[in-house]
SERO-4910 file (N, C-alpha, C, O; in steps of 0.05 Angstrom, whole numbers):
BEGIN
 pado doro    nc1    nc2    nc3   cac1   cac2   cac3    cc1    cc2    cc3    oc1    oc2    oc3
  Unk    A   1355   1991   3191   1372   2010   3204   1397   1994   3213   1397   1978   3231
  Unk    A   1415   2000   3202   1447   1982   3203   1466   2002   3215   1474   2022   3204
  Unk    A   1472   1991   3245   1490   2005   3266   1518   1998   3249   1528   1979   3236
  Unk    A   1527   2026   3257   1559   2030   3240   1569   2018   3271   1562   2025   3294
  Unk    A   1588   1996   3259   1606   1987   3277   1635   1989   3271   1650   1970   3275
  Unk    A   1642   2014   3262   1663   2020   3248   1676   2048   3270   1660   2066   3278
  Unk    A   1708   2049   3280   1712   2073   3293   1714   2096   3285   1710   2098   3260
  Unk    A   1718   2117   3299   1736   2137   3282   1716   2162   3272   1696   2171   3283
  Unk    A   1725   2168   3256   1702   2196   3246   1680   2201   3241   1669   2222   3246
  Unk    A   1665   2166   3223   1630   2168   3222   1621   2172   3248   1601   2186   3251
  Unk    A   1637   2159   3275   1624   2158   3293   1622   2177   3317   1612   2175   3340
  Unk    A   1637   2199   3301   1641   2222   3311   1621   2239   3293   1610   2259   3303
  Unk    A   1617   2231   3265   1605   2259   3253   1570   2255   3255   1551   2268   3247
  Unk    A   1573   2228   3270   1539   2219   3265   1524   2247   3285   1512   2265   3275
  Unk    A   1528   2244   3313   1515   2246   3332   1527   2281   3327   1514   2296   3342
  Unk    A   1548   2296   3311   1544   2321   3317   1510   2325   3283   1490   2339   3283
  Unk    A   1516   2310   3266   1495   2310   3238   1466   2316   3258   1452   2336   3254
  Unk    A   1458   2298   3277   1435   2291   3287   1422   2312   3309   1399   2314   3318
  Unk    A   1452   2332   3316   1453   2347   3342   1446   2374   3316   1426   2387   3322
  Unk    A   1454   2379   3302   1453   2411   3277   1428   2399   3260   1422   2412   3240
  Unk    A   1413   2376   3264   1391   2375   3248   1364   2375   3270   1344   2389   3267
  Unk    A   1369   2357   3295   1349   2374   3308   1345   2389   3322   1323   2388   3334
  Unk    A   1367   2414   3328   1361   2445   3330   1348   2455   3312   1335   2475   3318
  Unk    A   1345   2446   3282   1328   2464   3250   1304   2441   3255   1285   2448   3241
  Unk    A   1298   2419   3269   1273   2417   3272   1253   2430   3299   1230   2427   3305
  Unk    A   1269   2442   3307   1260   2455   3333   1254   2479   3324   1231   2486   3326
  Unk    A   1275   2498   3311   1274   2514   3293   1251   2524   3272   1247   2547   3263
  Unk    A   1237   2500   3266   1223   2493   3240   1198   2508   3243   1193   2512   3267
  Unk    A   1182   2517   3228   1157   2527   3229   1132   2508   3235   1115   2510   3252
  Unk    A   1134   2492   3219   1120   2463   3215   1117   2447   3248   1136   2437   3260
  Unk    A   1096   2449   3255   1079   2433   3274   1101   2407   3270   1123   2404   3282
  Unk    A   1086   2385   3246   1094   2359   3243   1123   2357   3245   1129   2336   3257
  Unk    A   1142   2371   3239   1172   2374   3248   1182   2378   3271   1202   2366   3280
  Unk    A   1167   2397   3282   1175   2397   3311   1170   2380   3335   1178   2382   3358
  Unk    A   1149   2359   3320   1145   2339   3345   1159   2312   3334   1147   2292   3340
  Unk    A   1174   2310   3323   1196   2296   3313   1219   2286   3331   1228   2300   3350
  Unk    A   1227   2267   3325   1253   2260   3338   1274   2250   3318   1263   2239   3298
  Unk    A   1294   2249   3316   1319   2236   3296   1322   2221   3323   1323   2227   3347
  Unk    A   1324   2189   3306   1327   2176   3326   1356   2156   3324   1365   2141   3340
  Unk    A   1370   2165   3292   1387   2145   3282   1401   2162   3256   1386   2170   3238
  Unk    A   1424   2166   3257   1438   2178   3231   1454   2157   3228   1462   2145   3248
  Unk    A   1464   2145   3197   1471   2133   3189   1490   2143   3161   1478   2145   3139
  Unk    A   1513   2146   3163   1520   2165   3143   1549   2146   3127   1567   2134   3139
  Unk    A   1547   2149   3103   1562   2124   3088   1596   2131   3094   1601   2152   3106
  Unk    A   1613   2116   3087   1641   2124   3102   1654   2136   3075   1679   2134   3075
  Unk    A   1644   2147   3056   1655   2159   3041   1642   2193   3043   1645   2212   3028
  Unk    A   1626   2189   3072   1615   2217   3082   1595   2233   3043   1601   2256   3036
  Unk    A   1578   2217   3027   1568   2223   3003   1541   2227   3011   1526   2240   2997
  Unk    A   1532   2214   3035   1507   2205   3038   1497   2201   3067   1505   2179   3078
  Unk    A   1479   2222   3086   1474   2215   3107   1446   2208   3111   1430   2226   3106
  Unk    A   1431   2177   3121   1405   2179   3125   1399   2184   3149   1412   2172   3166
  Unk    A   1378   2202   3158   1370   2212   3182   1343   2196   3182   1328   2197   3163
  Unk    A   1339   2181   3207   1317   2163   3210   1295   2185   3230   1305   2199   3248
  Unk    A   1267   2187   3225   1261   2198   3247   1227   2189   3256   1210   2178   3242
  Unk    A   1226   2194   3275   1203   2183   3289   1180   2209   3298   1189   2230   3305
  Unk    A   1163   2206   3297   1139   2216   3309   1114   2211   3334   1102   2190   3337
  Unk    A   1112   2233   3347   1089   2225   3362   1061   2210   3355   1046   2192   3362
  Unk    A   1063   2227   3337   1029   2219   3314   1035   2199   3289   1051   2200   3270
  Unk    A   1025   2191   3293   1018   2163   3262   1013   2183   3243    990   2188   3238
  Unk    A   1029   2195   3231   1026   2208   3199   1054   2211   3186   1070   2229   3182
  Unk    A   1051   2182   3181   1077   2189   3156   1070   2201   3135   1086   2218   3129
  Unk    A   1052   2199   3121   1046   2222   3090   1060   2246   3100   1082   2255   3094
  Unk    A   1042   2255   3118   1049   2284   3130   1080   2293   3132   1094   2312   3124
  Unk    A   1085   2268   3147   1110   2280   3159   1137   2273   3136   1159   2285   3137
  Unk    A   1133   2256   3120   1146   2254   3093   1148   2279   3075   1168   2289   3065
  Unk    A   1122   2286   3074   1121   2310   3053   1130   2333   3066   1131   2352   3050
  Unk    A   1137   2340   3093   1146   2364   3100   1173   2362   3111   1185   2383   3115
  Unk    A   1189   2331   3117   1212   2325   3114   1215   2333   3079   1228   2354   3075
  Unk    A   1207   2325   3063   1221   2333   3031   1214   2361   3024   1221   2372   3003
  Unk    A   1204   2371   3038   1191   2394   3031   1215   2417   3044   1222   2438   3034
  Unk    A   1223   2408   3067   1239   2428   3079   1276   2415   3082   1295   2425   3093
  Unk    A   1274   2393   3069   1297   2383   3062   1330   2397   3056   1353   2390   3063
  Unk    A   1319   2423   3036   1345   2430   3019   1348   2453   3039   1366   2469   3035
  Unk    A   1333   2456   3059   1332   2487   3077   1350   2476   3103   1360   2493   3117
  Unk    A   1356   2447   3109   1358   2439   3128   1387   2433   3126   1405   2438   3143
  Unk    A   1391   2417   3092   1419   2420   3085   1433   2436   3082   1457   2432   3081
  Unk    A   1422   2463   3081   1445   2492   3074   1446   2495   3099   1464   2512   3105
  Unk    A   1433   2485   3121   1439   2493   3156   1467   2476   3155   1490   2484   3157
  Unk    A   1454   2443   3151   1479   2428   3160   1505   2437   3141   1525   2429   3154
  Unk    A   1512   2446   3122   1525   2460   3110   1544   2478   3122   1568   2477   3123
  Unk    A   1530   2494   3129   1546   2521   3140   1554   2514   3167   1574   2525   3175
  Unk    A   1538   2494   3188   1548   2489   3215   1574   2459   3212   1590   2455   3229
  Unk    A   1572   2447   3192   1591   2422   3184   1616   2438   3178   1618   2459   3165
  Unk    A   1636   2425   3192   1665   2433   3180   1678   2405   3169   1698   2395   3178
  Unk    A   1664   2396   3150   1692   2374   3141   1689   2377   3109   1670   2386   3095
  Unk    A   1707   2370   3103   1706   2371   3065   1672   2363   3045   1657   2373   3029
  Unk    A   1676   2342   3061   1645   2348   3037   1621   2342   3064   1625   2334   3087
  Unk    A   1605   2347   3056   1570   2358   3067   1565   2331   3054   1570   2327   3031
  Unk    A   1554   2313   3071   1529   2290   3066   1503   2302   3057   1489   2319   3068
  Unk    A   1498   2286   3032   1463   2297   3031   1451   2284   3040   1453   2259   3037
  Unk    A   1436   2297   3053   1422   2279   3077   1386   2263   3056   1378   2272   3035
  Unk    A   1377   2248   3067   1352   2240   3067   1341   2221   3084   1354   2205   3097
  Unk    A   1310   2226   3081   1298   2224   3110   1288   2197   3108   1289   2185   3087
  Unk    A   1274   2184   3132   1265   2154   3128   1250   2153   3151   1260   2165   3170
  Unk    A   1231   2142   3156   1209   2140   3180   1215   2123   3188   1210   2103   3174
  Unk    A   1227   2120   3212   1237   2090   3240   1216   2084   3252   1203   2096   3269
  Unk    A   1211   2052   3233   1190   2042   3247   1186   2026   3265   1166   2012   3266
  Unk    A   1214   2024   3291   1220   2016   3316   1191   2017   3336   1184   1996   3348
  Unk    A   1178   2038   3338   1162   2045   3351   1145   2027   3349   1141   2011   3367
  Unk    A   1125   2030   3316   1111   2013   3309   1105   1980   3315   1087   1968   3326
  Unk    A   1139   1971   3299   1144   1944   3311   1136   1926   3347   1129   1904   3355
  Unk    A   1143   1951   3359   1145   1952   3388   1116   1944   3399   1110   1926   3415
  Unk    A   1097   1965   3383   1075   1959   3384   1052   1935   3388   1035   1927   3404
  Unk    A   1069   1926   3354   1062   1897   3339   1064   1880   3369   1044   1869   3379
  Unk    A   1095   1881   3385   1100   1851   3387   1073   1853   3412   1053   1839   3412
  Unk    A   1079   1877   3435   1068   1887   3453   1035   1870   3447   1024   1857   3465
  Unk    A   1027   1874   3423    990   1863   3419   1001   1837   3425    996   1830   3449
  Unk    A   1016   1819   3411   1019   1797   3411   1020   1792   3433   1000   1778   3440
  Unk    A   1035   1797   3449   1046   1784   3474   1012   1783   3496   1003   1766   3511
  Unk    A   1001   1815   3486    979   1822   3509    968   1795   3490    966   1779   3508
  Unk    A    960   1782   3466    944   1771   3462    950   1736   3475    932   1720   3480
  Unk    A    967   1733   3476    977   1705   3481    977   1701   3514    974   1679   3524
  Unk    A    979   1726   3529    974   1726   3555    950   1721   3567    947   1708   3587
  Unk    A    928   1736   3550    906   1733   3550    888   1703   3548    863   1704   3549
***
Protein backbone atom coordinates (compact mmCIF):
# COMPACT_ATOMS: atom_id res chain seq x y z
CA UNK A 1 0.00 0.00 0.00
CA UNK A 2 2.03 3.10 -1.43
CA UNK A 3 0.87 6.57 0.15
CA UNK A 4 0.41 9.12 -2.75
CA UNK A 5 2.70 11.85 -1.74
CA UNK A 6 1.76 13.83 -4.61
CA UNK A 7 -0.67 17.33 -4.23
CA UNK A 8 -3.50 18.41 -5.86
CA UNK A 9 -6.49 16.38 -7.27
CA UNK A 10 -5.58 12.49 -6.45
CA UNK A 11 -5.58 13.87 -3.13
CA UNK A 12 -8.67 15.33 -3.30
CA UNK A 13 -10.44 12.59 -5.41
CA UNK A 14 -9.15 9.76 -3.02
CA UNK A 15 -11.10 10.41 0.20
CA UNK A 16 -14.41 11.69 -1.83
CA UNK A 17 -13.81 7.65 -4.11
CA UNK A 18 -13.73 6.06 -0.45
CA UNK A 19 -16.65 8.41 1.02
CA UNK A 20 -19.35 7.24 -2.42
CA UNK A 21 -17.93 3.64 -1.99
CA UNK A 22 -18.65 3.19 1.61
CA UNK A 23 -22.17 4.58 1.62
CA UNK A 24 -22.88 1.37 -1.34
CA UNK A 25 -21.21 -0.77 1.29
CA UNK A 26 -23.54 0.29 3.89
CA UNK A 27 -26.04 0.25 1.26
CA UNK A 28 -25.13 -3.34 0.25
CA UNK A 29 -27.30 -6.32 0.91
CA UNK A 30 -24.40 -8.63 1.75
CA UNK A 31 -23.69 -9.17 5.52
CA UNK A 32 -19.73 -9.58 4.55
CA UNK A 33 -19.81 -6.00 2.89
CA UNK A 34 -21.32 -4.27 5.37
CA UNK A 35 -18.98 -5.04 8.08
CA UNK A 36 -16.22 -3.79 5.95
CA UNK A 37 -14.10 -0.89 6.16
CA UNK A 38 -12.10 0.93 3.07
CA UNK A 39 -9.26 1.67 4.78
CA UNK A 40 -6.98 3.15 1.81
CA UNK A 41 -7.81 4.34 -1.86
CA UNK A 42 -5.06 4.60 -4.04
CA UNK A 43 -5.93 5.80 -7.42
CA UNK A 44 -3.19 6.17 -10.39
CA UNK A 45 -2.61 9.99 -11.50
CA UNK A 46 -3.79 9.32 -14.81
CA UNK A 47 -7.23 8.82 -12.68
CA UNK A 48 -7.44 4.96 -15.19
CA UNK A 49 -7.31 2.99 -12.11
CA UNK A 50 -8.55 3.22 -8.49
CA UNK A 51 -7.51 0.44 -5.80
CA UNK A 52 -9.77 0.37 -2.81
CA UNK A 53 -8.04 -1.52 0.05
CA UNK A 54 -10.47 -2.97 2.57
CA UNK A 55 -10.50 -4.62 5.84
CA UNK A 56 -12.78 -6.78 7.79
CA UNK A 57 -14.00 -7.71 11.18
CA UNK A 58 -13.91 -11.47 10.45
CA UNK A 59 -10.97 -13.47 8.97
CA UNK A 60 -12.71 -14.34 5.58
CA UNK A 61 -11.06 -13.21 2.78
CA UNK A 62 -12.52 -15.93 0.24
CA UNK A 63 -15.79 -14.56 1.34
CA UNK A 64 -15.24 -11.23 1.25
CA UNK A 65 -13.21 -11.31 -2.14
CA UNK A 66 -15.95 -13.09 -3.88
CA UNK A 67 -18.66 -10.66 -2.92
CA UNK A 68 -16.23 -7.57 -3.37
CA UNK A 69 -16.03 -9.09 -7.32
CA UNK A 70 -19.28 -10.11 -7.20
CA UNK A 71 -20.82 -6.74 -6.49
CA UNK A 72 -18.03 -4.79 -8.08
CA UNK A 73 -19.62 -3.43 -11.49
CA UNK A 74 -22.86 -2.41 -9.20
CA UNK A 75 -20.61 -0.31 -7.12
CA UNK A 76 -18.86 1.30 -10.16
CA UNK A 77 -22.13 2.51 -11.89
CA UNK A 78 -22.73 4.18 -8.20
CA UNK A 79 -19.23 5.74 -8.29
CA UNK A 80 -20.09 6.71 -11.79
CA UNK A 81 -23.05 8.64 -11.54
CA UNK A 82 -21.95 10.32 -7.99
CA UNK A 83 -18.09 11.18 -9.68
CA UNK A 84 -17.96 14.38 -11.62
CA UNK A 85 -14.58 14.34 -13.32
CA UNK A 86 -13.86 13.20 -16.94
CA UNK A 87 -13.07 9.72 -16.58
CA UNK A 88 -14.41 7.19 -13.68
CA UNK A 89 -11.44 5.04 -12.17
CA UNK A 90 -12.14 1.34 -12.30
CA UNK A 91 -11.93 0.52 -9.23
CA UNK A 92 -10.59 -2.94 -7.75
CA UNK A 93 -10.53 -4.39 -4.49
CA UNK A 94 -7.54 -5.79 -2.28
CA UNK A 95 -7.67 -7.06 1.35
CA UNK A 96 -5.32 -4.72 3.83
CA UNK A 97 -3.45 -6.85 5.62
CA UNK A 98 -2.34 -4.02 8.25
CA UNK A 99 -4.50 -5.64 10.77
CA UNK A 100 -3.13 -8.99 10.37
CA UNK A 101 0.52 -7.88 10.40
CA UNK A 102 -0.34 -5.94 13.68
CA UNK A 103 -1.25 -9.11 15.01
CA UNK A 104 1.94 -11.04 13.90
CA UNK A 105 4.19 -8.46 15.62
CA UNK A 106 1.76 -8.13 18.84
CA UNK A 107 2.47 -12.51 19.31
CA UNK A 108 6.01 -11.70 18.95
CA UNK A 109 6.48 -9.14 21.26
CA UNK A 110 3.80 -11.06 23.90
CA UNK A 111 6.27 -13.94 23.10
CA UNK A 112 9.66 -12.36 23.85
CA UNK A 113 8.17 -10.70 26.94
CA UNK A 114 7.27 -13.74 28.18
Amino acid sequence: MKKQLRGGRINRINPLIQQIISNEFLRNSDSIINKSTITHVATSPDMKRSTIYVSNIENNKGQLINALEKNRSKIQRELAKQLTTKYVPRIQFEIDGTFEHVDKINKIINTVNE
